[in-house]
PDB file of N, CA, C and O in Angstrom, chain B, residues numbered from 101:
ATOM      1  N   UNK B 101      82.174  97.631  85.988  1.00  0.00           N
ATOM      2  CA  UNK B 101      82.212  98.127  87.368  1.00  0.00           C
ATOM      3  C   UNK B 101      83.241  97.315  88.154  1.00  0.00           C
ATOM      4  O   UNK B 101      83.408  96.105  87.998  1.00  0.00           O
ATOM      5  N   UNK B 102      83.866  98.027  88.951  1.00  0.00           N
ATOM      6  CA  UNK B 102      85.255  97.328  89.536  1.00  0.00           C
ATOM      7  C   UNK B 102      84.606  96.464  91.260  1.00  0.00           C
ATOM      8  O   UNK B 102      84.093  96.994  92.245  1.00  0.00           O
ATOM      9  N   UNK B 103      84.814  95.535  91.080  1.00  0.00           N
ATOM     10  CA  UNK B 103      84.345  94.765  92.528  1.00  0.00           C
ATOM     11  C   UNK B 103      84.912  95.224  93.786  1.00  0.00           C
ATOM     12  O   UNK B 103      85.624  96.226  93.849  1.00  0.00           O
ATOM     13  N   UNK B 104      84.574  94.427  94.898  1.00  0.00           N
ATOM     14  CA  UNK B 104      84.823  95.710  96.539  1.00  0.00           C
ATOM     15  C   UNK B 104      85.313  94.708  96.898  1.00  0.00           C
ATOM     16  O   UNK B 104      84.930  93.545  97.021  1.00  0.00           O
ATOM     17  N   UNK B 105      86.833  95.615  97.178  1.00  0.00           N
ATOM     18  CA  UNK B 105      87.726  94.984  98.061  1.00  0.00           C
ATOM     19  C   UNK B 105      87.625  95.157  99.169  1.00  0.00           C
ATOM     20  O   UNK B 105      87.354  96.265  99.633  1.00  0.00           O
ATOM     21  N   UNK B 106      87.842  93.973  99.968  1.00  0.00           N
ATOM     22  CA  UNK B 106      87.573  93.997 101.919  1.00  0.00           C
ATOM     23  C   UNK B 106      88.813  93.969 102.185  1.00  0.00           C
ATOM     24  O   UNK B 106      89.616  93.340 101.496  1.00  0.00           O
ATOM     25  N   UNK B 107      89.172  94.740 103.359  1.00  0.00           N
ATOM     26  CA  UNK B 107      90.493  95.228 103.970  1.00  0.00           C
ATOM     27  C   UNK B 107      90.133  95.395 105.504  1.00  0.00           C
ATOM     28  O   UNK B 107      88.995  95.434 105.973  1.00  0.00           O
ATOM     29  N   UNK B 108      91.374  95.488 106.217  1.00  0.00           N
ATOM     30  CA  UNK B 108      90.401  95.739 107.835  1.00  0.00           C
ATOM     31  C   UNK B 108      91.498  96.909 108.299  1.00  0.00           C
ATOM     32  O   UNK B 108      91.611  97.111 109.508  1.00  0.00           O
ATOM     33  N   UNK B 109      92.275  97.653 107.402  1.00  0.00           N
ATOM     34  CA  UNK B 109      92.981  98.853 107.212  1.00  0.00           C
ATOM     35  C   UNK B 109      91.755 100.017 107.528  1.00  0.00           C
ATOM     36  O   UNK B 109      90.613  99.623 107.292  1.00  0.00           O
ATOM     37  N   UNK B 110      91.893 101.317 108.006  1.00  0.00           N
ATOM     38  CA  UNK B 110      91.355 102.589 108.029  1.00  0.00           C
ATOM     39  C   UNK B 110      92.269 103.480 106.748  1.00  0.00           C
ATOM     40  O   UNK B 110      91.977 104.624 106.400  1.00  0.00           O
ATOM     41  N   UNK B 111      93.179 102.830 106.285  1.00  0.00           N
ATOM     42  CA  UNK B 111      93.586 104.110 104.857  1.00  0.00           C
ATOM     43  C   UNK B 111      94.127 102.622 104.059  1.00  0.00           C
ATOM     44  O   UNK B 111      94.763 101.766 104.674  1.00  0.00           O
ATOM     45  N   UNK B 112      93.870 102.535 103.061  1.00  0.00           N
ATOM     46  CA  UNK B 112      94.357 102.112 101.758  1.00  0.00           C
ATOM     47  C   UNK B 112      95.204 102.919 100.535  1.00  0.00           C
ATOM     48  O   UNK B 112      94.961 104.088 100.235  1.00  0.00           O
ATOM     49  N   UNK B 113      95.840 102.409 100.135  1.00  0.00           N
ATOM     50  CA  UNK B 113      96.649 102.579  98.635  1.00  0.00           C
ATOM     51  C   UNK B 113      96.330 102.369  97.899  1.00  0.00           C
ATOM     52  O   UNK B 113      96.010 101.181  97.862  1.00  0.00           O
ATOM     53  N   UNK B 114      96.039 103.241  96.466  1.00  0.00           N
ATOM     54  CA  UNK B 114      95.913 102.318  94.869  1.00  0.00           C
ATOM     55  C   UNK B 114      96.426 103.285  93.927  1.00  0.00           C
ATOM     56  O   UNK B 114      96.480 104.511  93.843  1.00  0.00           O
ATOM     57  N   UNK B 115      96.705 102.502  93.399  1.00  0.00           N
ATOM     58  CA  UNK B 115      97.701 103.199  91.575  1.00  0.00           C
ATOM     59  C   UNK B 115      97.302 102.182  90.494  1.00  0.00           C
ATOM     60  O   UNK B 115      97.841 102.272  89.391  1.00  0.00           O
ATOM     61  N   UNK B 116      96.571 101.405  90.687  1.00  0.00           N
ATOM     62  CA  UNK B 116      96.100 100.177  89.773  1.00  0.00           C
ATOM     63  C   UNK B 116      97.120  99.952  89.266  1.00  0.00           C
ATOM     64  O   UNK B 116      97.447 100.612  88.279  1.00  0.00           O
ATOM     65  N   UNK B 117      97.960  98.939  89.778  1.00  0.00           N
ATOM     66  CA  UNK B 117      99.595  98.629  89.003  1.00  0.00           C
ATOM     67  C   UNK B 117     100.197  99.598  88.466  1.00  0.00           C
ATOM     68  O   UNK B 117     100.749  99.360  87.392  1.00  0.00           O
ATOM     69  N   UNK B 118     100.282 100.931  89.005  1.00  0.00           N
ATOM     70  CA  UNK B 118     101.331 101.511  88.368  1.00  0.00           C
ATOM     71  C   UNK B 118     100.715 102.443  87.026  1.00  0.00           C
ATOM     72  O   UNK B 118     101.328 103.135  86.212  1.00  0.00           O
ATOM     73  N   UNK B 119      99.991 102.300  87.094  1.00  0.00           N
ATOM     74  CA  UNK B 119      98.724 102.617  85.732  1.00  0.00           C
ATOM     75  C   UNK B 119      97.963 104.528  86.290  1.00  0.00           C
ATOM     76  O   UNK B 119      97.541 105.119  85.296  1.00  0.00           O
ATOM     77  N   UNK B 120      97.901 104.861  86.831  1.00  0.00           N
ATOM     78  CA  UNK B 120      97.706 106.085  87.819  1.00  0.00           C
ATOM     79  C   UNK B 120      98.353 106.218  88.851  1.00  0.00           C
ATOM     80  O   UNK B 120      98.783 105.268  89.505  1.00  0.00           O
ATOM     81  N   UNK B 121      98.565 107.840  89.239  1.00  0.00           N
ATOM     82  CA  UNK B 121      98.897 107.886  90.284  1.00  0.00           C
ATOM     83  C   UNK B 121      98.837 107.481  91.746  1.00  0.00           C
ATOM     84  O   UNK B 121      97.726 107.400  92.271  1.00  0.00           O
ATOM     85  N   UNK B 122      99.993 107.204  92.492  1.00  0.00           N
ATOM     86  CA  UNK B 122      99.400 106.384  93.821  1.00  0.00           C
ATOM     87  C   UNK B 122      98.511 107.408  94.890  1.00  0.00           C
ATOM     88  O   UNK B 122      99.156 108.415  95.184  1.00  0.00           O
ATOM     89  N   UNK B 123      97.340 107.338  95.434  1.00  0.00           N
ATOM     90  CA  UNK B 123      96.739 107.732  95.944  1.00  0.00           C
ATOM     91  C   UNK B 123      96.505 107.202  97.428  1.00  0.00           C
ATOM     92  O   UNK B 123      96.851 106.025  97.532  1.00  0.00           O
ATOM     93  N   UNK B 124      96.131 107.622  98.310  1.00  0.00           N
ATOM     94  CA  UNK B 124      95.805 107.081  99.578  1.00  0.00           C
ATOM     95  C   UNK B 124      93.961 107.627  99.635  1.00  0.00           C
ATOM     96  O   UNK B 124      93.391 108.647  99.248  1.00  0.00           O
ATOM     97  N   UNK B 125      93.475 106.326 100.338  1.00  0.00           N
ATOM     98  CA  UNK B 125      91.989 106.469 100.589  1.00  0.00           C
ATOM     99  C   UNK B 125      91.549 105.902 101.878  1.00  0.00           C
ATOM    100  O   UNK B 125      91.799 104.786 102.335  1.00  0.00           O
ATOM    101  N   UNK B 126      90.650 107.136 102.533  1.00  0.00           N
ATOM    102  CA  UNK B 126      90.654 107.218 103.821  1.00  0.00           C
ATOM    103  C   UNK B 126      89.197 106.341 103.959  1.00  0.00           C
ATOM    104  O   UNK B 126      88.197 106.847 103.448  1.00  0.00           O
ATOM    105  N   UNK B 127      89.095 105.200 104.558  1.00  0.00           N
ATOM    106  CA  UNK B 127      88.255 104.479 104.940  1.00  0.00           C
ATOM    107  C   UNK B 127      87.291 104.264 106.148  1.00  0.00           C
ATOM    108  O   UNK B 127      86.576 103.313 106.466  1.00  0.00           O
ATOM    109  N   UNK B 128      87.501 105.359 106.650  1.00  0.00           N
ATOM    110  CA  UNK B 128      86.965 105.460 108.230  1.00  0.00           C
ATOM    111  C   UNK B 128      85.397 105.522 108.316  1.00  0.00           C
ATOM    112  O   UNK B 128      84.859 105.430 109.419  1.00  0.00           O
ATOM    113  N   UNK B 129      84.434 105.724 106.826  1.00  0.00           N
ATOM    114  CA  UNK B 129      83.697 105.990 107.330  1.00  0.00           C
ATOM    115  C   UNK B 129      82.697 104.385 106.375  1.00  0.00           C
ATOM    116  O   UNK B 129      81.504 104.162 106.166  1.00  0.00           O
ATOM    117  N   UNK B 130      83.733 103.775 106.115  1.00  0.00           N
ATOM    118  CA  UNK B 130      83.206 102.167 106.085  1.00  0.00           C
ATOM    119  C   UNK B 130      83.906 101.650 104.670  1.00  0.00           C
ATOM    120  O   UNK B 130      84.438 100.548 104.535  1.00  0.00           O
ATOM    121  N   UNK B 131      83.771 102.944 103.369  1.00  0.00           N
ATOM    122  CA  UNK B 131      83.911 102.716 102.334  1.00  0.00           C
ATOM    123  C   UNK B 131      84.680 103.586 101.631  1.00  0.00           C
ATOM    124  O   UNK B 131      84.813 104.567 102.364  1.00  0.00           O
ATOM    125  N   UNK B 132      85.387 103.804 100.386  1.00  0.00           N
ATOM    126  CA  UNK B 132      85.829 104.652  99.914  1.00  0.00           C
ATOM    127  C   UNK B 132      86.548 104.467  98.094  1.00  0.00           C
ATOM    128  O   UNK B 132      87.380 103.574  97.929  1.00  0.00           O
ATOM    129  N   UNK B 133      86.247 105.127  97.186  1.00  0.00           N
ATOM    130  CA  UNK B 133      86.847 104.803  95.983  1.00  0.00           C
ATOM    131  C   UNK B 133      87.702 105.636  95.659  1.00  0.00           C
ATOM    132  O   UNK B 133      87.810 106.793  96.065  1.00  0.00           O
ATOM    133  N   UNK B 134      88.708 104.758  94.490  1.00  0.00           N
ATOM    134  CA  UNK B 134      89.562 105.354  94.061  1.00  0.00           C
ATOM    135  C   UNK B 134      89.027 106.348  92.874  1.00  0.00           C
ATOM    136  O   UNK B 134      88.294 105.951  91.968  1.00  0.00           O
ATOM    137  N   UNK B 135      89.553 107.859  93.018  1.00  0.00           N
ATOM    138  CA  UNK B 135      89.148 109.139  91.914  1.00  0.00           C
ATOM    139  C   UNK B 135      89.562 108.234  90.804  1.00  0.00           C
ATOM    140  O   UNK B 135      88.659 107.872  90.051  1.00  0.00           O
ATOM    141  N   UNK B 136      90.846 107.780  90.559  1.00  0.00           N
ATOM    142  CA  UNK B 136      91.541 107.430  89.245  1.00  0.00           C
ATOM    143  C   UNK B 136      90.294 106.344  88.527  1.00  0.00           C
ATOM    144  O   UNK B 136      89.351 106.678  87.810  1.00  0.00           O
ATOM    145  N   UNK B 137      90.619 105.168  88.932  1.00  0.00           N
ATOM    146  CA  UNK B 137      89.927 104.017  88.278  1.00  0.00           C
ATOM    147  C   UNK B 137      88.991 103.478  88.692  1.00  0.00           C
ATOM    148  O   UNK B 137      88.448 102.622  87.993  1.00  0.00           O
ATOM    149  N   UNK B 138      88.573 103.747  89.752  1.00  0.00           N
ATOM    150  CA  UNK B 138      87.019 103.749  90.276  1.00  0.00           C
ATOM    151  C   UNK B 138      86.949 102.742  91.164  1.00  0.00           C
ATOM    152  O   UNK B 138      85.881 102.634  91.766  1.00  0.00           O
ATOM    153  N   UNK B 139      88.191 101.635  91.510  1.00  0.00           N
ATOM    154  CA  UNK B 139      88.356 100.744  92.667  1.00  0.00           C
ATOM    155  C   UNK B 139      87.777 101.101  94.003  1.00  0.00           C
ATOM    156  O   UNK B 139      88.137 102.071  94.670  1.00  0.00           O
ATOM    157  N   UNK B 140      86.489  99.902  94.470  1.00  0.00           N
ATOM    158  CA  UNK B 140      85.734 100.632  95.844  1.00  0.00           C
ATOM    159  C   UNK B 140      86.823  99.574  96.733  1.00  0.00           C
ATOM    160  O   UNK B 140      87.546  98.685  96.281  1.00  0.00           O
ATOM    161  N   UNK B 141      86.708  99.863  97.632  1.00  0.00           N
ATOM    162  CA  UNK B 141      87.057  99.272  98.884  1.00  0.00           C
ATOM    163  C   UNK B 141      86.100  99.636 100.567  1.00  0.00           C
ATOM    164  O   UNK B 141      85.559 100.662 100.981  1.00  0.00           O
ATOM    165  N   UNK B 142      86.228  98.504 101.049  1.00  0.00           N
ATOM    166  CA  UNK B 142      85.351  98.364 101.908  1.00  0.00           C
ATOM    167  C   UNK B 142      86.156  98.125 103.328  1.00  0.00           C
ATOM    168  O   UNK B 142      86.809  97.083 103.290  1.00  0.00           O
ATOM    169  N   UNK B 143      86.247  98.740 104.388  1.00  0.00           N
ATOM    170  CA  UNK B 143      86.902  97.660 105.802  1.00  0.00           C
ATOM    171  C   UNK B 143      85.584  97.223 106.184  1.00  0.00           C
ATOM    172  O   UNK B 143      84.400  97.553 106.253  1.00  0.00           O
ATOM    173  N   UNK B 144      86.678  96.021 106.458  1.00  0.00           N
ATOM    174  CA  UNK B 144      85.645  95.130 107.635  1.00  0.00           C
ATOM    175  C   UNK B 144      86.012  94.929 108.943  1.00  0.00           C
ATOM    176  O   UNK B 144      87.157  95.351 109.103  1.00  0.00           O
ATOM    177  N   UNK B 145      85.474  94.401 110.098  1.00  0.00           N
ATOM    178  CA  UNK B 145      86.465  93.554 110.715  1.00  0.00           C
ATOM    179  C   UNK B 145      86.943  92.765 110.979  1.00  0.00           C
ATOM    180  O   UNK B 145      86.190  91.808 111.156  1.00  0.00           O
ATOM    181  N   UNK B 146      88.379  92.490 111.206  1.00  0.00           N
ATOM    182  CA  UNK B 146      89.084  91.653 111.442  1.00  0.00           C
ATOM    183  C   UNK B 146      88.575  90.598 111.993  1.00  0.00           C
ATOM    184  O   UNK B 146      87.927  90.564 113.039  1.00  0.00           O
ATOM    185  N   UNK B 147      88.985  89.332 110.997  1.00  0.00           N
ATOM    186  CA  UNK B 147      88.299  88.111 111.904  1.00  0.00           C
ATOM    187  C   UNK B 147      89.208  87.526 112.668  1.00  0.00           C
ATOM    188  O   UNK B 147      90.423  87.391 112.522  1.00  0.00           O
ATOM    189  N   UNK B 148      88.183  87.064 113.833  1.00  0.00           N
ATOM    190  CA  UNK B 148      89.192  86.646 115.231  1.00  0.00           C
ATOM    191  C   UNK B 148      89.220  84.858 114.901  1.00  0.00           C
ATOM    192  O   UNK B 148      88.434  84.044 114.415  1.00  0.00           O
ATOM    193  N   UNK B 149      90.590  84.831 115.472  1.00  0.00           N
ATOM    194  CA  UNK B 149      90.750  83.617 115.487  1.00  0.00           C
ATOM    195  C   UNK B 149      90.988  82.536 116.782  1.00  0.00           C
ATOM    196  O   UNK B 149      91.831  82.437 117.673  1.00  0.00           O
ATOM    197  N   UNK B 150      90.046  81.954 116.472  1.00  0.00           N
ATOM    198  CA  UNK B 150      89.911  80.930 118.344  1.00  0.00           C
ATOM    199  C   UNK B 150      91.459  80.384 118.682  1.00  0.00           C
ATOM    200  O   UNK B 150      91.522  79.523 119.559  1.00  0.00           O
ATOM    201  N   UNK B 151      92.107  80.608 118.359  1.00  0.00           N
ATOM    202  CA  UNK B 151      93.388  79.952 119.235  1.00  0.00           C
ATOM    203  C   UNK B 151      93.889  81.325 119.493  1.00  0.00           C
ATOM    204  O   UNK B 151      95.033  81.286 119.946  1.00  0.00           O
ATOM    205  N   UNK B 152      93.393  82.587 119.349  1.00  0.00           N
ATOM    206  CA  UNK B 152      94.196  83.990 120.043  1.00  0.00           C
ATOM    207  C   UNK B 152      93.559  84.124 121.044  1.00  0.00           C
ATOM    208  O   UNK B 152      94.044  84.950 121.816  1.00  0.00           O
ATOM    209  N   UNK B 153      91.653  83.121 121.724  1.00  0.00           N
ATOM    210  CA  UNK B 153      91.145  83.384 122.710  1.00  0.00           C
ATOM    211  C   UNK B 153      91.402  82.302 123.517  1.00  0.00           C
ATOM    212  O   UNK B 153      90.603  81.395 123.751  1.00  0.00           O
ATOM    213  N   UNK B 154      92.685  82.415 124.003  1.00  0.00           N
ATOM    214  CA  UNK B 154      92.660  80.734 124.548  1.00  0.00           C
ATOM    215  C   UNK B 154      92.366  80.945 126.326  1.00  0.00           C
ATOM    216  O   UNK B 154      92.643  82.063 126.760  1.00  0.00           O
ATOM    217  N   UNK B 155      91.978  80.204 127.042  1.00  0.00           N
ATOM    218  CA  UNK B 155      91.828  80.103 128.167  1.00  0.00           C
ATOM    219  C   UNK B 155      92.403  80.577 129.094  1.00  0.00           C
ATOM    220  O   UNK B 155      93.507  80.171 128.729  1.00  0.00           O
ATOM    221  N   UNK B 156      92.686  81.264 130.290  1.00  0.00           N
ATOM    222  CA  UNK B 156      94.225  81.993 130.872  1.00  0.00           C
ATOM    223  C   UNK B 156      93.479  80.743 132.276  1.00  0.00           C
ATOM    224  O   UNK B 156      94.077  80.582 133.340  1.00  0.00           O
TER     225      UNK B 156
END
């Protein structure tokens, strides 16, 4: 079974190196696998980083 990749993308790419065709997978509704090789992928969100909340 292929492990879940975290992304913080709404569409992903996979062709598993070139190995299948490149496909696009629409992630909007949290999760989504690839038809070809069975790669899940997951978004998450983006983690924030304390020096982008800096004080004004």
């Amino acid at each position: 079974m292929a492990s879940e990749i975290k992304v913080t993308e709404d569409v992903v790419s996979c062709s598993d190196n070139g190995q299948h065709p490149l496909v696009y997978i629409n992630l909007k509704s949290g999760r989504g696998q690839c038809q070809y090789c069975g790669q899940v992928f997951v978004r998450v969100e983006p983690e924030s980083n304390p020096e982008d909340q800096q004080a004004a």
